[in-house]
C-alpha positions as CSV (number, residue, x, y, z in Angstrom):
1,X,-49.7,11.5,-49.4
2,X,-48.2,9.7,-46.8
3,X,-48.7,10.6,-43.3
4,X,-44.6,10.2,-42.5
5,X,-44.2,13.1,-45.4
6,X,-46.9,15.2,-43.9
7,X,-43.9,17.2,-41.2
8,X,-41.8,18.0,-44.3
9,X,-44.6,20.2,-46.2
10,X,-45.8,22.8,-43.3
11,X,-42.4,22.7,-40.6
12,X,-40.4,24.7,-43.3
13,X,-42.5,27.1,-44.6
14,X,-44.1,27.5,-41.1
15,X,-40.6,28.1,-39.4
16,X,-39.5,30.2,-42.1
17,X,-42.4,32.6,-41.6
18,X,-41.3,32.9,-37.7
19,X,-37.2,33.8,-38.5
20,X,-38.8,36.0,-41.6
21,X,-40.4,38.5,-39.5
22,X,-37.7,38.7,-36.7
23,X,-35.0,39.1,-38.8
24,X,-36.5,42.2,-40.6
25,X,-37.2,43.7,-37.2
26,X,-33.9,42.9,-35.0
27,X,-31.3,42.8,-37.9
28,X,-32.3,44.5,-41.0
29,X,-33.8,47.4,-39.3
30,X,-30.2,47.9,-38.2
31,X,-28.7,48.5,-41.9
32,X,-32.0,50.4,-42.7
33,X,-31.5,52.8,-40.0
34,X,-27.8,53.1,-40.5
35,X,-28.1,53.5,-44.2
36,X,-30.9,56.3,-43.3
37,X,-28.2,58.8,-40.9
38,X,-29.1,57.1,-37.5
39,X,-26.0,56.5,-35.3
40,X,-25.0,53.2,-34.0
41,X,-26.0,54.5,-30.4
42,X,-29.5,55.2,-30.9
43,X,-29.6,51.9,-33.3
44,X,-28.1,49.5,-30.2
45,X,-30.2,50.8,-27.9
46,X,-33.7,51.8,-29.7
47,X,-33.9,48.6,-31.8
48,X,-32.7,46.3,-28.7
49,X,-36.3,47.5,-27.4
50,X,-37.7,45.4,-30.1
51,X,-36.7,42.4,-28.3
52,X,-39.3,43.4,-25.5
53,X,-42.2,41.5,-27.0
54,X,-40.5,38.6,-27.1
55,X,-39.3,38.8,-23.1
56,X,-42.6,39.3,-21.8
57,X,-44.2,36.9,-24.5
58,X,-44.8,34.0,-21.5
59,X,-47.5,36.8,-19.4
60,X,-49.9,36.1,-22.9
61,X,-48.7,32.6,-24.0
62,X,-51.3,30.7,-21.5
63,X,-53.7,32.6,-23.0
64,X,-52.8,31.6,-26.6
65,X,-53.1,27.9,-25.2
66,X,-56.4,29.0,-23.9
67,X,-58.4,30.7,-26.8
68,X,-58.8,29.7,-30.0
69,X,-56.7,27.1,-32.4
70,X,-52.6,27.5,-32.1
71,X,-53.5,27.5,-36.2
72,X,-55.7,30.3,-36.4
73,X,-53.5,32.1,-33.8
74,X,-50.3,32.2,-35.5
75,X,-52.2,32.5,-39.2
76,X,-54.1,35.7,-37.8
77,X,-50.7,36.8,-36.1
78,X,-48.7,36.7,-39.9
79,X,-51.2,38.9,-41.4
80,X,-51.0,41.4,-39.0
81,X,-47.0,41.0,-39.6
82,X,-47.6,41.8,-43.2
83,X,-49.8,44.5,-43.1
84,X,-47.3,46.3,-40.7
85,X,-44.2,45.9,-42.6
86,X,-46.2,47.7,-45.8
87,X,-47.1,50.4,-43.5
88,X,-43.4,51.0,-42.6
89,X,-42.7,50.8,-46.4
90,X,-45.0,53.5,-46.5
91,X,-43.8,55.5,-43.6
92,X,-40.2,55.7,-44.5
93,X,-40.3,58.7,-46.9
94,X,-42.0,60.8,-44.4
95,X,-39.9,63.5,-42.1
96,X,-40.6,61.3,-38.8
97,X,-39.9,58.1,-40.2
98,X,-37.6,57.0,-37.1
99,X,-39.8,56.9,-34.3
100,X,-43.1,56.2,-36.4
101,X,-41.1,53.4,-37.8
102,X,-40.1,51.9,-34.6
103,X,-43.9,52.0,-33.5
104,X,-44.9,50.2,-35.9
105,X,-42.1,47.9,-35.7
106,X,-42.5,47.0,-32.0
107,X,-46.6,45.9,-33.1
108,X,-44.8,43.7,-35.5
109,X,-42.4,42.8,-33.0
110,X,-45.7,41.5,-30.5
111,X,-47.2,40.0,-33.6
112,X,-44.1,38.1,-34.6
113,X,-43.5,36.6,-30.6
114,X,-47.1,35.8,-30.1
115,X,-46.2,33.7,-33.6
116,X,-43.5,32.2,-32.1
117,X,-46.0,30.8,-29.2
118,X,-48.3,29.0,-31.5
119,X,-46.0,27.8,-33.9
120,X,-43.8,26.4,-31.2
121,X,-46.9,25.2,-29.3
122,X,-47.9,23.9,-32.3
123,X,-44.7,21.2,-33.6
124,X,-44.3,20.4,-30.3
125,X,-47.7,19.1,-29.8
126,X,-47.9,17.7,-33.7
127,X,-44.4,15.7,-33.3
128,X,-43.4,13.0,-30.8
129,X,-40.3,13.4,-28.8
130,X,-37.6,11.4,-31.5
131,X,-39.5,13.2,-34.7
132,X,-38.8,16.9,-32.8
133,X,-34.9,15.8,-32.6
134,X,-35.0,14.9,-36.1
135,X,-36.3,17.9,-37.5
136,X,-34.9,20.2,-35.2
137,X,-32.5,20.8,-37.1
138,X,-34.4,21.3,-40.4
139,X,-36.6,23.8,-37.7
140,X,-33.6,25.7,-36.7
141,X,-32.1,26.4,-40.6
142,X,-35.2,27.0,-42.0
143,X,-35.2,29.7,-39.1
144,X,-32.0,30.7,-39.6
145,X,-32.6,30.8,-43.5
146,X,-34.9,33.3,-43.3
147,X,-33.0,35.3,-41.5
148,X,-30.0,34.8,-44.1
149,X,-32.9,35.9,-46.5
150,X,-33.2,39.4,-44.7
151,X,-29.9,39.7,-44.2
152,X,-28.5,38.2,-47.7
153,X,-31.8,38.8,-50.7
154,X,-33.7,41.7,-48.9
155,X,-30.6,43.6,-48.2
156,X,-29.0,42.8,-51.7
157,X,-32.4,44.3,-52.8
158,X,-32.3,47.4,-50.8
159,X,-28.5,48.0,-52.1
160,X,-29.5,47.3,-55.6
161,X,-32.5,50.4,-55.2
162,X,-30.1,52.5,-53.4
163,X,-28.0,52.6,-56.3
164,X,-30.8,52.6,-58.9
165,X,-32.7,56.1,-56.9
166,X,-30.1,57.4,-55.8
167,X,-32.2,57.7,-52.6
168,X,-31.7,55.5,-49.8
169,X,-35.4,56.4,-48.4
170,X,-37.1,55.8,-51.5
171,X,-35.0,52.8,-51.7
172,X,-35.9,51.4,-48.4
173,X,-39.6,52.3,-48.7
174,X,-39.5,49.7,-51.9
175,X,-37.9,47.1,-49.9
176,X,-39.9,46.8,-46.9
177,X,-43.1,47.2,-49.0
178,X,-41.8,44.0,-51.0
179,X,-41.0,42.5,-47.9
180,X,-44.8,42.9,-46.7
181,X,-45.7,41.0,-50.0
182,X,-43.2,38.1,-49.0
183,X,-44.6,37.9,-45.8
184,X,-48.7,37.8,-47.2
185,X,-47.5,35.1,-49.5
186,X,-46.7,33.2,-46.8
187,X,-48.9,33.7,-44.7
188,X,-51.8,32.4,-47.5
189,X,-49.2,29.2,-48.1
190,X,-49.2,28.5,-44.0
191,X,-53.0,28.7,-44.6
192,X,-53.5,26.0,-46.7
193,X,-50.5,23.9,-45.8
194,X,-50.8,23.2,-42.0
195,X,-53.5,20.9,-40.9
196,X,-56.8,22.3,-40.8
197,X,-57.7,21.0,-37.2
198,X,-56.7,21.5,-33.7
199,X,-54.5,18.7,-32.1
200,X,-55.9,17.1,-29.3
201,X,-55.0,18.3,-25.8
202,X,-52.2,17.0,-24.2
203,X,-51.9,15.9,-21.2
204,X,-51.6,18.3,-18.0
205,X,-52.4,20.8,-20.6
206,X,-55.5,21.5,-17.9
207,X,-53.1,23.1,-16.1
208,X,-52.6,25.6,-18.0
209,X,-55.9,27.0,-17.1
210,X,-54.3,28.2,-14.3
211,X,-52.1,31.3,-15.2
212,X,-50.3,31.4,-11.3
213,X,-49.6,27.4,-11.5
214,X,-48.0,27.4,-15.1
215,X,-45.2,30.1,-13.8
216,X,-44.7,28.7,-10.7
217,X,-44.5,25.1,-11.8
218,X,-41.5,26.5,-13.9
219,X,-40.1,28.5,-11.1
220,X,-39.5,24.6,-9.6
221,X,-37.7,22.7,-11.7
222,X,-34.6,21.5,-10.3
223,X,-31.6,23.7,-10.9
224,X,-33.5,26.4,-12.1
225,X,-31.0,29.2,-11.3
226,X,-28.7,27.7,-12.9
227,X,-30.8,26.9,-16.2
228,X,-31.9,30.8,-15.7
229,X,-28.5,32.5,-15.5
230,X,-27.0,29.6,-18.6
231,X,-30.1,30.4,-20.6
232,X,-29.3,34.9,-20.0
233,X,-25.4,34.4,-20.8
234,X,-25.3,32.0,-23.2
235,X,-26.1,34.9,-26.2
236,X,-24.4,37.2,-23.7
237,X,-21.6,37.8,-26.8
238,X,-23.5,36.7,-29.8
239,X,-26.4,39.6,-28.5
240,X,-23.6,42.6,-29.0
241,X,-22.0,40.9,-32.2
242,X,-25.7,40.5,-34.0
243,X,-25.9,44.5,-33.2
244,X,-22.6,45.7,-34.6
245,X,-21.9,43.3,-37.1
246,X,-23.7,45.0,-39.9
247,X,-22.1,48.3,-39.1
248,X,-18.5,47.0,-38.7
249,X,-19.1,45.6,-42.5
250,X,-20.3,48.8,-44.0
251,X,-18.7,51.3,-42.0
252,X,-15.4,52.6,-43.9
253,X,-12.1,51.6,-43.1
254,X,-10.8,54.7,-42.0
255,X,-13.6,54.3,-39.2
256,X,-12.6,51.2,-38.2
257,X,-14.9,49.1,-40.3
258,X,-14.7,47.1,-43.6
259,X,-16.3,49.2,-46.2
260,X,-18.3,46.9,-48.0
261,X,-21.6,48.5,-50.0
262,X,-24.8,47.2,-49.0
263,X,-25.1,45.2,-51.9
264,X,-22.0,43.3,-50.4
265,X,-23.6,42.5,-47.6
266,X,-26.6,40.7,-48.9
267,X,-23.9,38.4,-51.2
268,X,-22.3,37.5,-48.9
269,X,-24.8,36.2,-46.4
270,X,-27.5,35.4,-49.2
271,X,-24.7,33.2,-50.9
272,X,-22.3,30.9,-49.4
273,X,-23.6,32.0,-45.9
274,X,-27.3,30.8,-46.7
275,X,-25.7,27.4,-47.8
276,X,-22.7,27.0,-44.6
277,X,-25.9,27.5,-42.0
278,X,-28.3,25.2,-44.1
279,X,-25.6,22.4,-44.1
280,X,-24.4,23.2,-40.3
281,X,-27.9,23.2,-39.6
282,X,-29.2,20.1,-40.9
283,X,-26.2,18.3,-39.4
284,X,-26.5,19.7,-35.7
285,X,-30.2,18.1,-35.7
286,X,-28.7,14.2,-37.2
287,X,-26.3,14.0,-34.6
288,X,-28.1,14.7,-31.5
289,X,-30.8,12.4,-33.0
290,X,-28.2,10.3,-33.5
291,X,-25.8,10.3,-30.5
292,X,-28.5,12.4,-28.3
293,X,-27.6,16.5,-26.7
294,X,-25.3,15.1,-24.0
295,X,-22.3,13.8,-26.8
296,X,-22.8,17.4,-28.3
297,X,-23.2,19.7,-26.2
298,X,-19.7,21.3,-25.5
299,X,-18.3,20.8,-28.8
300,X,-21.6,22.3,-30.7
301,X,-21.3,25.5,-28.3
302,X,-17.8,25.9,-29.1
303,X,-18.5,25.4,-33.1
304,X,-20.9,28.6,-32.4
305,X,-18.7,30.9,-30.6
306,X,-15.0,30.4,-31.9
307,X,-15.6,31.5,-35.4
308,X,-15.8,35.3,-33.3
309,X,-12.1,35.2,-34.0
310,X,-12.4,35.7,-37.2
311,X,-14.2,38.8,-36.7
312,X,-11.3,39.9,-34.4
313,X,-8.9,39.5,-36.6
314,X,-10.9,40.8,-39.7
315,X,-10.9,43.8,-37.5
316,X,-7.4,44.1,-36.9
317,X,-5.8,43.8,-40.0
318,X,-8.3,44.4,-42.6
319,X,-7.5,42.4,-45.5
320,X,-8.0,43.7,-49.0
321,X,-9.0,40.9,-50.4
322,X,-12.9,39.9,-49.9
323,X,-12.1,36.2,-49.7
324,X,-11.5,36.6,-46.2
325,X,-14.8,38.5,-45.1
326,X,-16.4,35.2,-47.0
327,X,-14.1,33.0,-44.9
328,X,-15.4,34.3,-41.7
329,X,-18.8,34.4,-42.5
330,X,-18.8,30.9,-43.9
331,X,-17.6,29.7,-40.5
332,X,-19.6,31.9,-38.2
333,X,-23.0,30.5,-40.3
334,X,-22.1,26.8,-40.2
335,X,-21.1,27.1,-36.6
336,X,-24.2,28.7,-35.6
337,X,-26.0,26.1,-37.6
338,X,-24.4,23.5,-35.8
339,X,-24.0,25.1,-32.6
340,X,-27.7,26.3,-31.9
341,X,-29.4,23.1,-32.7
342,X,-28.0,22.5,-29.1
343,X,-28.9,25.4,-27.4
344,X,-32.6,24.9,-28.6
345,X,-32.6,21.2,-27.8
346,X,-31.7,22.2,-24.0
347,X,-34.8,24.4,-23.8
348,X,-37.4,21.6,-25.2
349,X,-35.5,19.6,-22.2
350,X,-36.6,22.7,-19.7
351,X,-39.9,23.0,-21.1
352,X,-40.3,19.4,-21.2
353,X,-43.4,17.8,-19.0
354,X,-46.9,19.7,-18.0
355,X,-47.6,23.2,-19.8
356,X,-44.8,22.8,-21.9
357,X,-46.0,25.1,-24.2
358,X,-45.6,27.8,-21.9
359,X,-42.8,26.9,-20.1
360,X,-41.0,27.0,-23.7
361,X,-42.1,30.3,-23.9
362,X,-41.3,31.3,-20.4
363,X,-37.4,29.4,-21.5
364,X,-37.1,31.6,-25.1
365,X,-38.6,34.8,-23.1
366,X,-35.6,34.6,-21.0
367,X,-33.5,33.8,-24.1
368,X,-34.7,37.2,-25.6
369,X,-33.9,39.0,-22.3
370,X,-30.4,38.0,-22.9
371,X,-30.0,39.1,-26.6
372,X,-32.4,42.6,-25.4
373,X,-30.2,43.9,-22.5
374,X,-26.8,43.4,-24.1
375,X,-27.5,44.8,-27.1
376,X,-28.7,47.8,-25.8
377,X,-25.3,48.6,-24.7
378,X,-23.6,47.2,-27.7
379,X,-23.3,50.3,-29.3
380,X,-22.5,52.3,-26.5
381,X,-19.4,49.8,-26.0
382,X,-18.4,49.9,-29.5
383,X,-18.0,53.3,-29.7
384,X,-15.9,53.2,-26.8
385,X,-13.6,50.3,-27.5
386,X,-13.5,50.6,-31.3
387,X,-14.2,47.6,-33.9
388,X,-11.3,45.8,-32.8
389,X,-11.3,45.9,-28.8
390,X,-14.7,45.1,-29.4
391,X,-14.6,41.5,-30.8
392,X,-12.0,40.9,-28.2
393,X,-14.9,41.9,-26.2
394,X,-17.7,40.0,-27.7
395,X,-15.3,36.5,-27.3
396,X,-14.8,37.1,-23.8
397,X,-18.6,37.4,-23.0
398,X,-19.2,33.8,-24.7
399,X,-17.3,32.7,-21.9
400,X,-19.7,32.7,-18.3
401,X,-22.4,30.6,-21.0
402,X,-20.0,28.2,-21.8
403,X,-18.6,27.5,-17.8
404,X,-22.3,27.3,-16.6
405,X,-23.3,24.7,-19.2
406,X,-20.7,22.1,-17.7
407,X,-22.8,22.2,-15.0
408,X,-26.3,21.6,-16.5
409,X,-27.7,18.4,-15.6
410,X,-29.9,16.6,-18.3
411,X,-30.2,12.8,-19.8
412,X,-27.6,12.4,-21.7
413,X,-29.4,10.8,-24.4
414,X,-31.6,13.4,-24.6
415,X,-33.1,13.8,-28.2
416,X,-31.5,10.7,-29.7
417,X,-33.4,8.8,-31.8
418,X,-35.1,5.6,-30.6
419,X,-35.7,2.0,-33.1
C-alpha cells in the first residue's frame, strides 16, 4: 500500500533466501557428514572448500551488474539452488554420496554467492543511505534466522527421521529433499514480492563497465591494508568455532564433547537461539541508526566474541544439566546479532561511492576468504588440541580483529539516522 511499507515485504523473505542456502551448505552439511561416518578432518577441510565461490564471487559480480536485471539474476540463481539441493537429497543413499554430494554442493555454493551479488546489489541500490542503517539490522537477523532455521528446524528434522528409519542416509536424503521444497517456495514468493522493474542506474555505475577500473578503484581506497587484513581476521576465531561447534555438541563426552542427539541440536538453536539472535539483531541495527557505527563499534565486537567463553568452559567442565548449553547459546546468538550488524555496516562504509556493488562484493569476498582458510585447518587443530584447548584457541584468534579495528578510520556517524 504504502510506498514506506514497501522494504518490509521483499527485504525479509529476500534475505532469508540468501542465509537459507549458505547455511545448508557451510553448517548443516557439517552434522550431515558427521552423522554419515565422515571424520572431522576431512569435514574441516572438504566443506571449508565450499567457501570458494563466495571468495572469488567479485571476478563475476561486474558482470552481474552488467547483464540482465539484479531481479532476474538472483530469481534465476534460487532455482538453480533448489534444484541442487533435491539432487543431493537424491544422491545421499548412493555408495559415493560424499564426493558426489560435495559437487553438487559447491554448484549450489556458486549459485548461492552469485545470489548474494544481486541481492546485495539490489537493497543497496533500492534503499537510501539512513533506510539501509535502519534495516540492517532486520537484513542481518533475517540472515541469521535462516541460518538458525538450518541449524535449529532442518536439523530437528533430520534427528526426528534418524530416529524414525533407523537410517541416518535415508534420513538425510528426506531432509535435504524437503529442504529443496523450502528453497522453490521461496524462490516463487521472491518472484512475486520484489519489484518487478530494474532500478535506475546509479551514478558512476558506468564504471563498472570497465572490469580493470572497478578492482583497481578498490585497491585505492585509503587504508586499504589495513581494511584488508581487519576484514581477513576479524572471523579469524568465529571461522574455526562455526566448524567444530556442531561436533563438540554431538560428539560424546568420553571424546571430549557434549553428547547431545541431533534432535538436541535443532532445539536448541531453533528455540531460544532463533529468538536471542532476532532480538540482538534488530537492536544492533536501532542503535547505529541511532547513535551511528562509530559509538558501537568496540562494544558490538566484543558482544560477538566474549560469549566464546562459554564454550570454553562448557568444554571444561561439562555440566549435566542442559540449562547451561542453552545459556551459552543464548548469549553467543544475541551477541552475534548484535555484534555483526557492525561488522556489515563497516563493509557498506568500504564499498561506499562508485561501483559499490562490486566493491561490496570484492569487501564480503575477502570476508569469505577469512572464514575458508581457517576452517580448513579447524579440524586439524581440534584434533590436536582437544575440545577444550581448542576454545582457548578460538578466543585467542578474535584477538588481531579486534586490535586492528581501533585503528580503522570511518565517520563516526556513519549509518545514523538523519531528520
Amino acid at each position: 500500500m504504502k510506498a514506506d511499507n514497501r522494504p518490509w515485504y521483499w527485504i525479509p523473505v529476500l534475505n532469508f533466501a540468501s542465509g537459507f542456502p549458505y547455511v545448508i551448505i557451510i553448517s548443516v552439511s557439517v552434522l550431515m557428514y558427521k552423522n554419515l561416518g565422515i571424520s572431522n578432518e576431512d569435514i574441516g577441510f572438504y566443506t571449508s572448500w565450499l567457501y570458494l565461490p563466495w571468495v572469488i564471487k567479485p571476478l563475476w559480480s561486474p558482470f552481474i551488474d552488467l547483464y540482465g536485471t539484479k531481479r532476474n539474476w538472483f530469481i534465476a540463481m534460487q532455482l538453480l539452488i533448489s534444484i541442487a539441493f533435491l539432487i543431493v537429497g537424491f544422491i545421499i543413499p548412493t555408495s559415493h554420496f560424499f564426493i558426489l554430494s560435495l559437487a553438487v554442493f559447491w554448484v549450489a555454493a556458486f549459485a548461492s554467492a552469485s545470489n548474494d551479488v544481486a541481492s546485495d546489489g539490489f537493497y543497496m541500490l533500492a534503499l537510501e543511505k539512513e533506510q539501509q542503517s535502519f534495516f540492517l539490522g532486520i537484513r542481518s537477523t533475517f540472515y541469521r534466522a535462516s541460518m538458525l532455521t538450518g541449524n535449529g528446524l532442518i536439523i530437528l528434522l533430520a534427528g526426528y527421521l534418524e530416529h524414525r528409519f533407523g537410517n541416518n542416509q535415508q534420513a538425510w536424503s528426506y531432509t535435504m529433499i524437503f529442504v529443496g521444497v523450502v528453497m522453490t517456495i521461496l524462490t516463487v514468493y521472491n518472484y512475486f514480492a520484489t519489484p518487478k522493474a530494474e532500478l535506475p542506474i546509479a551514478v558512476g555505475q558506468e564504471e563498472e563497465k570497465n572490469f580493470s577500473k572497478v578492482f583497481i578503484s578498490f585497491f585505492k581506497k585509503k587504508q586499504i591494508v589495513l581494511i584488508l587484513s581487519f576484514i581477513l581476521l576479524f572471523r579469524l576465531g568465529e571461522s574455526q568455532l562455526l566448524k567444530m561447534l556442531t561436533p563438540f555438541l554431538v560428539d560424546p563426552i568420553n571424546q571430549g564433547g557434549m553428547g547431545l542427539q541431533t534432535e538436541d541440536v535443532g532445539i536448541i538453536y531453533g528455540t531460544f537461539g532463533l529468538i536471542a539472535l532476532t532480538i540482538g539483531g534488530i537492536l544492533g541495527g536501532i542503535a547505529i541508526s541511532r547513535d551511528g557505527l562509530g559509538k558501537w563499534m568496540l562494544p558490538m565486537i566484543l558482544a560477538m566474541h566474549l560469549p566464546i567463553i562459554g564454550f570454553v568452559l562448557l568444554s571444561h567442565f561439562h555440566p549435566s544439566s542442559v540449562i547451561y548449553i542453552y545459556l551459552t547459546v543464548i548469549a553467543e546468538q544475541f551477541g552475534y546479532g548484535f555484534g555483526f550488524a557492525a561488522f556489515m555496516m563497516y563493509l557498506i562504509y568500504v564499498a561506499d561511492g562508485e561501483s559499490k556493488t562490486s566493491h561490496y562484493s570484492i569487501a564480503t569476498g575477502f570476508m569469505a576468504l577469512g572464514m575458508m582458510l581457517p576452517g580448513m585447518v579447524s579440524g586439524y587443530i581440534q584434533e590436536y588440541l582437544g575440545y577444550g584447548n581448542f576454545f582457548i584457541w578460538v578466543f585467542i584468534a578474535t584477538i588481531p580483529g579486534l586490535i586492528l579495528s581501533r585503528f580503522l578510520l570511518f565517520p563516526k556517524d556513519f549509518g545514523k539516522k538523519t531528520t
